[in-house]
N, C-alpha and C positions, 0 to 999 in steps of 0.2 A: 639780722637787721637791727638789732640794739645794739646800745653805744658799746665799744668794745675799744675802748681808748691802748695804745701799745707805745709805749714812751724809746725814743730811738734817738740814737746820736751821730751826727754823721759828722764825714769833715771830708777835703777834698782827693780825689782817686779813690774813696770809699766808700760806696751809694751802699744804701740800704734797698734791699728788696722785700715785696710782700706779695705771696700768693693771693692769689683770688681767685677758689676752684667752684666749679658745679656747673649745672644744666644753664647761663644764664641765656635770657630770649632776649636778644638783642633787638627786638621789634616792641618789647614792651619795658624791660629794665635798662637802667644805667647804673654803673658804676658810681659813687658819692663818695668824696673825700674826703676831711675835717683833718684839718692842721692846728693845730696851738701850742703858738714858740712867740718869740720876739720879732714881729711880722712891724714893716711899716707900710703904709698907703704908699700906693703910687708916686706919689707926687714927690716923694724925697730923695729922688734920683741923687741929687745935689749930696744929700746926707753919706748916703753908703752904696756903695756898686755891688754888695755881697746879694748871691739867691740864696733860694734852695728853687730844686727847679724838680718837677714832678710829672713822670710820663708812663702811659699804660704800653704796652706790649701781651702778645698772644705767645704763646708758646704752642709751638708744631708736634705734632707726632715723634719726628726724627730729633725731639729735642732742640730746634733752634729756635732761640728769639725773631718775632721781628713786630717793631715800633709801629702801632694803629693809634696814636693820637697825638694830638698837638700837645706840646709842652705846656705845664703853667709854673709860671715863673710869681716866686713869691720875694719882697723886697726883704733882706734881715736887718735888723738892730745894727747900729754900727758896737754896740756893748752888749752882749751876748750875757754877760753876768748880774743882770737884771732881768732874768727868766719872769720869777714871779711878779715884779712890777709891771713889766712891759709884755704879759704874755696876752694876744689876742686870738681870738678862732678865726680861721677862714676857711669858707668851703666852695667846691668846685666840683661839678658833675663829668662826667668821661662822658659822650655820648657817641657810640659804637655807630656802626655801618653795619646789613647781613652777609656785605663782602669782606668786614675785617674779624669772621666767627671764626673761633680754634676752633680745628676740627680735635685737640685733646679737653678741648670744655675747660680750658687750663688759661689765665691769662696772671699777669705779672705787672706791681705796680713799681716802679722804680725811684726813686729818692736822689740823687745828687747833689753838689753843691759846688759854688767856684772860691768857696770860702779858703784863704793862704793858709792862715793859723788857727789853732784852736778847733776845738769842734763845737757842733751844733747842736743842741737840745731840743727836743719839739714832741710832742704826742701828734699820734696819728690816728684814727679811724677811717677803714674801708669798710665799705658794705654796697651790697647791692640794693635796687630799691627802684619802684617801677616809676614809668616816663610819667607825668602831668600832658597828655596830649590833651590839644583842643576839641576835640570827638566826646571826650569824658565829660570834658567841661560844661559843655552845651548839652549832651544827656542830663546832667545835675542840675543844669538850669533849668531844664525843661521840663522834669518832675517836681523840681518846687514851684516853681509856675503853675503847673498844672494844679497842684496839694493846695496853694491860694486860691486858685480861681475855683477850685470846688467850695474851700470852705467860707470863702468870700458871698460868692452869688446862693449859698445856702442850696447848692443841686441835690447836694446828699449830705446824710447825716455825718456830723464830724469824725465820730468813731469810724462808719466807713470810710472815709475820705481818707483819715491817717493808715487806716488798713490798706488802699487802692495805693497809696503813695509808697509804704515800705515795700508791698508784691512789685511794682513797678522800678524800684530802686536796686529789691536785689534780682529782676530781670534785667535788668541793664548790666549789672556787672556780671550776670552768666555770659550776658552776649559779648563784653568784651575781654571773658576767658577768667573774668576774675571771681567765679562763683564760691560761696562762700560754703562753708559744712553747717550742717544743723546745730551743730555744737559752738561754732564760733559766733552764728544769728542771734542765739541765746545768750549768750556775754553782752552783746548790744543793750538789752534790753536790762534797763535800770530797774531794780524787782524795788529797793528805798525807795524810789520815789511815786513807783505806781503805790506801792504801799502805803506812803502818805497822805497819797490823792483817796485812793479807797475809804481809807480811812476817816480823812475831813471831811468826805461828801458825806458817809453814814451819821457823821457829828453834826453836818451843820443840816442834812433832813430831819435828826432829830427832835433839834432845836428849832427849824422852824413851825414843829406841831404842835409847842410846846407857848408859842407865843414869846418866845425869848429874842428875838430882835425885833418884832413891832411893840415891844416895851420898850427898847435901848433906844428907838429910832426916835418915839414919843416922848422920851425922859430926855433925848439932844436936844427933839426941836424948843421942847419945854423950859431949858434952861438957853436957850437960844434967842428967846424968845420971841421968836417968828423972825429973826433982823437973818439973812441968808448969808454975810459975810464972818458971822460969829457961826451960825451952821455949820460952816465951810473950816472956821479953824477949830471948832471941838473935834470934828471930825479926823482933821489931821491931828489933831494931838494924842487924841484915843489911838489910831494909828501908830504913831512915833514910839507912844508907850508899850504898845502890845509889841510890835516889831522887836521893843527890845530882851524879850523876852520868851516870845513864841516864834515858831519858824515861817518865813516869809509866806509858803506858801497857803501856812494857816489864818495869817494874817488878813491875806488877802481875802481868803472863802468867808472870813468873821466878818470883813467891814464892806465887803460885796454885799452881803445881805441888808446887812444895815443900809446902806448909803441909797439901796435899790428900794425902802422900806420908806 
């Protein structure tokens, strides 16, 4: 599934072919293609008549091809020798049928072109890579929804709330086959930045036993002196200052207390 770019040259009666082997579930994956050569938009019919033109096929048991997708047809550079200037990506998904599955789990992506002379330059990437159905989509809406409206209407405590919301996100994707290993849940989980958090909350309980932000808060308003629109820009200035210097999220937990003070 990473990029695995594979630089090919074709030119016309010479298509390039490219395997694409394994178990894929044509109920949940498609095929993905990325092309980067000397592509032009549509609209310049007028410019150049040359393709490259790009089709999936299954391959059978008995070794025969036969063509399960519609063709895409890519416009070329009418100058082929302005690779690097004019080179752009485009990409293009195959989306299968379960009536066009090789029964060898074997399919083939094919390359052609109607270019007279010269050949064609262009990197390619294929990979498989699963469908965006709207089933998923509305599950994900539906748990972040839910993860709002907990921590919104204050029902339960926030930490539970973000616990109920990740149990609920990877039940979702057990149920639609895409359940994750214990090992891959654990990558998720940013260890820097809980570490941060851990960290600035013991710094800034410390601090407040300590009487160190209801001085800072006294010593603003103090040279503020009572007027709320000079409050308001010591405040952000102290901010701007620290910001550039300490890490945002320190920043924040520092002039929360203050500002709350």
């Amino acid at each position: 599934r990473d990029d695995n770019w594979n630089s090919i040259a074709i030119t016309r009666g010479k298509p390039v072919h490219i395997n694409v082997t394994g178990d894929i579930s044509l109920y949940k994956e498609k095929i993905h293609l990325r092309a980067k050569g000397p592509f032009l938009p549509g609209e310049y019919y007028d410019v150049s008549q040359d393709f490259v033109i790009f089709s999936v096929a299954k391959i059978n048991m008995n070794g025969t091809y036969e063509e399960v997708s519609k063709k895409w047809r890519l416009l070329l550079a009418p100058n082929t020798q302005d690779f690097e200037v004019d080179s752009k990506i485009k990409e293009h998904d195959f989306y299968l049928g379960l009536d066009e599955k090789s029964d060898s789990k074997a399919y083939q992506v094919t390359i052609t072109t109607n270019k007279r002379r010269d050949y064609v330059s262009m990197s390619v990437d294929v990979s498989v890579r699963p469908k965006l159905a709207v089933g998923h989509i509305i599950m994900a809406l539906c748990v972040l929804i839910g993860l709002y409206i907990l921590i919104i209407f204050e029902l339960v405590h926030r930490t539970l709330a973000a616990m109920i919301g990740a149990t609920v996100a990877i039940s979702c994707l057990a149920v639609v086959g895409e359940r994750p290993s214990l090992i891959e849940v654990l990558t998720w989980m940013d260890v820097e930045t809980l570490c941060l958090l851990f960290g600035m909350m013991v710094l800034v309980s410390i601090l407040c036993e300590t009487g160190f932000f209801d001085y800072v808060a006294v010593l603003t308003y103090k040279l503020a002196r009572g007027q709320i629109w000079a409050l308001i820009t010591g405040l952000c200035l102290v901010t701007a200052v620290l910001s550039a210097f300490l890490d945002n999220v320190t920043t924040i937990l520092l002039m929360s207390a203050v500002a709350i003070r």
